[in-house]
N, C-alpha and C positions, 0 to 999 in steps of 0.2 A: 609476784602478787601485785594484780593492777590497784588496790588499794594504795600502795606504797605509792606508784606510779603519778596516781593519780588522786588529791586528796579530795575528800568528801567536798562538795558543794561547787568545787571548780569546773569548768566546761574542759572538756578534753581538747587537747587541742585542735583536732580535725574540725570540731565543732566551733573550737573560736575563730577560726581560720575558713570557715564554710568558703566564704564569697572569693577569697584570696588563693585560696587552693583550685575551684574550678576555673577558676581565670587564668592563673600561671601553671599550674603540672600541663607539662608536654607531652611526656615522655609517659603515659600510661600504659601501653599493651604490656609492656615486662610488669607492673604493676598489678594490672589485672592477671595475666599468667601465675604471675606466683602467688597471687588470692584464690583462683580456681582452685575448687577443693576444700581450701580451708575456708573461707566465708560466702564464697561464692557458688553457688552450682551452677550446672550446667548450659541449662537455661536461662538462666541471668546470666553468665556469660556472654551466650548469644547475642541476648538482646541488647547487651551494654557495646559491644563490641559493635552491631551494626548503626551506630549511632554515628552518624559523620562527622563530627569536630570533639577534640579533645575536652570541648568545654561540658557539649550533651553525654558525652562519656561520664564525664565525671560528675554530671547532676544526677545521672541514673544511677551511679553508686552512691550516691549520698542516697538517691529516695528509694532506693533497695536495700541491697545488703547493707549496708550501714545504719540501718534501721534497727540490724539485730541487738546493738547495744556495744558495753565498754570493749567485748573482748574484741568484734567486728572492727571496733576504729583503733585499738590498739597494736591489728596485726594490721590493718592500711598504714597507719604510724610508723610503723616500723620498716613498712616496705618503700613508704615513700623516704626514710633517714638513706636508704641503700641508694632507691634510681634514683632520687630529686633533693642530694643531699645541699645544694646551695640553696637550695628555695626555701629549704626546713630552716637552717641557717638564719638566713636573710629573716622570717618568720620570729624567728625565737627572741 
C-alpha cells in the first residue's frame, strides 16, 4: 500500500530528488527496460531512449510517464533501489 509508503502531504521521493536524480542516474537503459510495460509504453520508450545523454533521458521520464502519479514513481523507486542502489543511498 503506497499510502504506508508514502505519507500524505510528503513529496515522494523521485520528486524531492528531481534535479539530483537527472544529474547522477547513469546507468538508465535497465531502468527503463524494466519500466517498459509497466509505466512506460511503447512509444515513450522510443522516444526516451533516442534522447542522447542520460540527463535528456531522464527529463523525458520525469515529463512523461512520471507524470502518471504515485504508482509511476513508486515503480521508477523501486527500480532505481535495484540498478542505482548507491545513489539512493547517498540520497536518503
Amino acid at each position: 500500500d503506497i499510502a504506508v509508503i508514502f505519507p500524505s502531504g510528503q513529496k515522494h521521493f523521485v520528486d524531492a530528488h528531481e534535479a539530483e536524480l537527472i544529474q547522477r542516474v547513469s546507468n538508465i537503459e535497465p531502468i527503463l527496460d524494466e519500466l517498459k510495460g509497466k509505466i512506460i509504453q511503447q512509444e515513450a520508450y522510443d522516444k526516451i531512449r533516442a534522447q542522447q545523454t542520460p540527463q535528456e533521458k531522464m527529463r523525458a521520464l520525469y515529463n512523461g510517464p512520471l507524470k502518471a502519479g504515485d504508482a509511476a514513481k513508486e515503480a521508477f523507486y523501486q527500480s532505481l533501489k535495484k540498478h542505482e542502489p548507491m545513489l539512493i543511498e547517498d540520497l536518503s
